[in-house]
N, C-alpha and C positions, 0 to 999 in steps of 0.2 A: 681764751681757754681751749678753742676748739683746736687752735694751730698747736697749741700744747701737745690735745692729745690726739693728731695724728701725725705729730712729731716721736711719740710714747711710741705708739702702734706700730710705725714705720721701724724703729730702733728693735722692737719686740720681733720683729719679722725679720730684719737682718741678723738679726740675733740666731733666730731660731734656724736661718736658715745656712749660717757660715759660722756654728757653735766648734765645730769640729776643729774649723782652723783657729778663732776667735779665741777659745780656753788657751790651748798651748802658746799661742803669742802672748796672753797676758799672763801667764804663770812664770814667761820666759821675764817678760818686764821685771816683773815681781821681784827673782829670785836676782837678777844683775843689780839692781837697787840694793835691794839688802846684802847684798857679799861687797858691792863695792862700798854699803855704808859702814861695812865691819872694816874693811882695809883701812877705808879715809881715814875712820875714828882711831884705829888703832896704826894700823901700817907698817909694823915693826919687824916682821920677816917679811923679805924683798920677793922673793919665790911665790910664795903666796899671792903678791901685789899683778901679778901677771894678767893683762885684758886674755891672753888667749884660755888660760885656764878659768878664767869671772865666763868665759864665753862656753867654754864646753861644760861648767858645771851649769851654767844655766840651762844650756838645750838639754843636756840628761833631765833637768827639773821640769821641761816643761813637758814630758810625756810620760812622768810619771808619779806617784801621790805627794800630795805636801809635804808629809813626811819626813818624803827624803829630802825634801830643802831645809826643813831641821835639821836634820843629821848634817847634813853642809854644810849649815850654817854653823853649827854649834863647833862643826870641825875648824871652819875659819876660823874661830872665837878661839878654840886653844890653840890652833897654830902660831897666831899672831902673839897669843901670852905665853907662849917659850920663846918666842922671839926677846921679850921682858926678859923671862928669868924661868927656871925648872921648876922654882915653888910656886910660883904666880901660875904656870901651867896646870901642877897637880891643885890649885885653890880652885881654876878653872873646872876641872874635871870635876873634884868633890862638887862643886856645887851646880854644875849640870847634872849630874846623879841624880842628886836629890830632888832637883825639880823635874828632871823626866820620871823619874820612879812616880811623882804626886800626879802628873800631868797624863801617864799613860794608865795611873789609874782612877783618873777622873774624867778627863775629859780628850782622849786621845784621839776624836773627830775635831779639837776644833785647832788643829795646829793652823790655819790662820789667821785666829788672832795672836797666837804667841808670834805669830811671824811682823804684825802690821802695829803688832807695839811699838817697838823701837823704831818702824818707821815713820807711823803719829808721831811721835816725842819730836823726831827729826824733821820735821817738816814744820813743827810749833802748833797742830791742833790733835792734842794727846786725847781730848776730852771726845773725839769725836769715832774712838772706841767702844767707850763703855755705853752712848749711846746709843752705835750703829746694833753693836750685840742684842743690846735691851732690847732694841724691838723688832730684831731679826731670830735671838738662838734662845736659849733655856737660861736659866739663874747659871747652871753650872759653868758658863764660860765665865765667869768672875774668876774663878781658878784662873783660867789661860791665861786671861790678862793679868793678873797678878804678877803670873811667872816673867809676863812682859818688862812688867816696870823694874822685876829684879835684873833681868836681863841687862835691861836699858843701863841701869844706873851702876850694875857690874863693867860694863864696859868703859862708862863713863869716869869709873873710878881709877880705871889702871890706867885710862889714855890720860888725866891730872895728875898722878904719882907715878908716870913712867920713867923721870929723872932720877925720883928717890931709890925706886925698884931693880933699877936697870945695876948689872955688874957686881951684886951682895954675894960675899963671901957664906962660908958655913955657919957662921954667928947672925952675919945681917941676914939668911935667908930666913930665920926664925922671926928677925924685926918685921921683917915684910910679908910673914905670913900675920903676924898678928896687927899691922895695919891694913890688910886686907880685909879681917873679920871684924876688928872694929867701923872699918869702913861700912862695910854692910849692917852690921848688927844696930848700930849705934847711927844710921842715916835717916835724921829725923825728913828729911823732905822725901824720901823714897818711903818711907811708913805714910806718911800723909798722901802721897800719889796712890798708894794702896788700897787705902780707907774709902777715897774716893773714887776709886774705878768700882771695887766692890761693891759699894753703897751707890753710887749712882746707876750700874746696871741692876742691878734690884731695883730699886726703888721704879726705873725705868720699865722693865718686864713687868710690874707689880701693874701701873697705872694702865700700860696700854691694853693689858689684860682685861680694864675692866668694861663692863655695857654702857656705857655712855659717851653720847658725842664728841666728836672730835678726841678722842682717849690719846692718838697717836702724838698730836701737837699740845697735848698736853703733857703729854710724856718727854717729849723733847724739850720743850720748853723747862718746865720741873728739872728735868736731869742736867740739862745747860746752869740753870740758878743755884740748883746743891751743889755742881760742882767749884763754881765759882764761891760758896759761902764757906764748905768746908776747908778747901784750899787755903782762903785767908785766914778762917778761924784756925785752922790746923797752924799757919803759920804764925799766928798775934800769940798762940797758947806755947809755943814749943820753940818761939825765938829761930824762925827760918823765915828768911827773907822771899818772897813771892813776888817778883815785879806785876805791878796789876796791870799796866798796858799787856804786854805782851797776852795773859794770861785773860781778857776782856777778848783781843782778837782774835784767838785760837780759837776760843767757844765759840764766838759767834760765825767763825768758819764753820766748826762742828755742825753748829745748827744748821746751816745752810747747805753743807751735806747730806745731814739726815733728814732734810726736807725732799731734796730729792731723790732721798731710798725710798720717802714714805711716798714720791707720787707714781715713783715706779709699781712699789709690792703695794700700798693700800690707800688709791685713789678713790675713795666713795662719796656719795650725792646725799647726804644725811634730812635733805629736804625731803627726799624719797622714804622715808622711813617705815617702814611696817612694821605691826607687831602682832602674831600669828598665833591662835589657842589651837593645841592639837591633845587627844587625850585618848587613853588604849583602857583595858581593863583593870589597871594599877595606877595610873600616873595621872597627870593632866600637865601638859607641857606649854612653856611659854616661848616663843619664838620670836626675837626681832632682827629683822631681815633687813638688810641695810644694800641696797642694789651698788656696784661697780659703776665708778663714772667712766664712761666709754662711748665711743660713735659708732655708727651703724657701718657697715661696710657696704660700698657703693658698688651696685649689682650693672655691669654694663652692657647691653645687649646688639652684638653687631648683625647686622643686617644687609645680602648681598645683592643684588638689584640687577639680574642679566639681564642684557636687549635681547629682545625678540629675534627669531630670526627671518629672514628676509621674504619669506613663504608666506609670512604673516602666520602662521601657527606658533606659538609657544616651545621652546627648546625641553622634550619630554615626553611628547606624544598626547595622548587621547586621557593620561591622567589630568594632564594642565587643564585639559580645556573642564571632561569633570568637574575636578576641584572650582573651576572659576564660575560655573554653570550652578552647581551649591553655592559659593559665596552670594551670586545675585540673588537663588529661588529658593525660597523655604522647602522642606521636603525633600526626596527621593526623587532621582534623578530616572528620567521614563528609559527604558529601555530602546525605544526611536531613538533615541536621543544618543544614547552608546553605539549603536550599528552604524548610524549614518555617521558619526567621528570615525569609526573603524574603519568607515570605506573610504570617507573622503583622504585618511591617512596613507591609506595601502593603494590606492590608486595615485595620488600624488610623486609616491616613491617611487611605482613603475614607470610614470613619465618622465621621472627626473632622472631613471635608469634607461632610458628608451625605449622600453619595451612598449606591448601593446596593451592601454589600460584593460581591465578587467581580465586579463590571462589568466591569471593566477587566481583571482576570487572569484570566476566562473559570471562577474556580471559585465551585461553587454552594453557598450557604452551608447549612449544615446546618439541616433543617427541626426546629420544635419542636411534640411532640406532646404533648398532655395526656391521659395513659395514665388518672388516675384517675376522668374525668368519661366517657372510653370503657369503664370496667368499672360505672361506675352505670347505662348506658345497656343493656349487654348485661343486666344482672341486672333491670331492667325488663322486656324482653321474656321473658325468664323469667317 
């Protein structure tokens, strides 16, 4: 666990510290994924299909709001359905309308999930939406994702009837408007994907909301199991076929994603748990305080170690020696004790400049006598 989490920490701090470059490259990921999964799925105007134009709509997306990779996107989505047909275009249109009109006035922060719908669906773990939201944004991104699944299965529907669609005169473009709307209205697997994004991110923001242990992984866990019960039950009730493998291993990707949102945003030590009475002149308050699982940061302390210089005095002067005259002796350092370092320092210098010691600090250097050639000298005159 510890390599965990200063594997977390380490990621936390590269994060924090290369955010500037980091967003715009992964916005840019983002937005060539979803235009080239609009092309693949659909592909029908060639113009459109261009890597250099998937390349410069993605850098316009990546330095600037999600937004506009909706607007993009959505533009891709009807380019490619006049590529079909003129009425499959204006079906297009009408029904982006309508879901922007709902989506800019509900939830118009959270265009990436409308955007990472259709690319759950695509990838085979759809379930791993309605989770990640639950226990990251508000109940209201059940909207976004709604608009997602209509999205998804709008697209899905023109890219399985592009044979029938494709070349309708002014009679058949009425047929093909009206197997458009039944396509959608009448799509009982796309209602039941609905039901279940909805109700599994509720139910999911519901549980992790509440004061008791482990609330996250029970949230995840819960929303992984309704979604797998409604899906079949939705299918055994309304005669739509549900492959269970596939829909077994999506989830349990899900889970395994949303495990590691929850050790990134809400890693806690529930062993540690408190619980705190505070109380003012109206209230009495109950507080339980659940500490962040985290490691300490490792404090390092370098230390540089100069040799001496060759004088044998310390590189610094008359403070070194101070300093190290305290370190040995309790107390205040005597005053002797500072003069005589000052002279021996300032005398020092003037030898080592050639001068004549005590010139300059007026003291006179001590004379040397030769006591033994003066007691051969007395014992002569003897």
């Amino acid at each position: 666990m510890t390599l965990l989490l200063e594997l977390r920490e380490k990621i936390k701090q590269v994060y924090g510290r290369y955010s500037t470059f980091l967003l715009p490259a992964l916005k840019f990921i983002l937005a060539f994924v979803l235009f080239k999964g609009i092309n693949s799925s659909l592909g029908f105007l060639k113009e459109l299909d261009s890597i250099f134009l998937l390349l410069i709509l993605s850098l316009i997306c990546s330095i600037m709001p999600l937004n506009l990779m909706v607007f993009f996107g959505m533009f891709l989505l009807v380019g490619q359905c006049f590529g079909v047909g003129i009425e499959v275009a204006g079906f297009a249109v009408a029904l982006i309308l309508v879901l922007m009109i709902l989506y800019i006035r509900f939830t118009p922060q959270d265009a990436l999930v409308l955007l990472l719908t259709p690319v759950a669906f695509k990838l085979g773990v759809p379930c791993v939406i309605p989770i990640g939201y639950g226990l990251t944004k508000s109940p209201a991104s059940a909207v976004s994702s709604g608009f997602g699944v209509v999205v998804y299965y709008f697209i899905q529907l023109v890219s399985q009837n592009s044979s029938m669609l494709k070349g309708a005169d002014a009679k058949e473009s009425i047929q093909n408007l009206k197997v458009l709307l039944d396509g959608m209205l009448k799509n009982q697997e796309m209602m039941i994907n609905i039901i279940a994004f909805v109700a599994v991110l509720l139910l999911v923001n519901v549980i992790r909301r509440l004061s008791v242990d482990y609330a996250w992984q029970i949230a995840i866990f819960a929303g992984a199991i309704s979604y797998i019960v409604i899906i079949v039950t939705g299918g055994i009730l309304m005669d739509v076929k549900s492959p269970v493998i596939p829909l077994i291993a999506g989830t349990v990707g899900a889970v395994i994603i949303a495990e590691i949102l929850e050790f990134f945003l809400f890693h806690v030590d529930y062993s540690r748990t408190e619980t705190l009475q505070f109380e003012d002149d109206e209230y009495y308050y109950y507080v339980k305080a659940v500490p962040k699982m985290s490691i300490a940061k490792k404090n390092v302390t370098i230390k540089t170690i100069e040799e001496p210089e060759e004088s044998g005095f310390p590189e610094g002067g008359a403070t070194e020696d101070i300093s190290s005259y305290q370190a040995g002796q309790a107390g205040p350092v005597p005053q002797e004790t500072i003069a005589f370092t000052g002279i021996q320092k300032q005398l020092l210098r003037e030898e080592q400049a050639g001068e004549v010691p005590g010139e300059k600090t007026g003291e006179i250097p001590p004379v040397q006598v030769d006591y033994e050639s003066k007691l051969e000298e007395s014992l002569k005159d003897l």
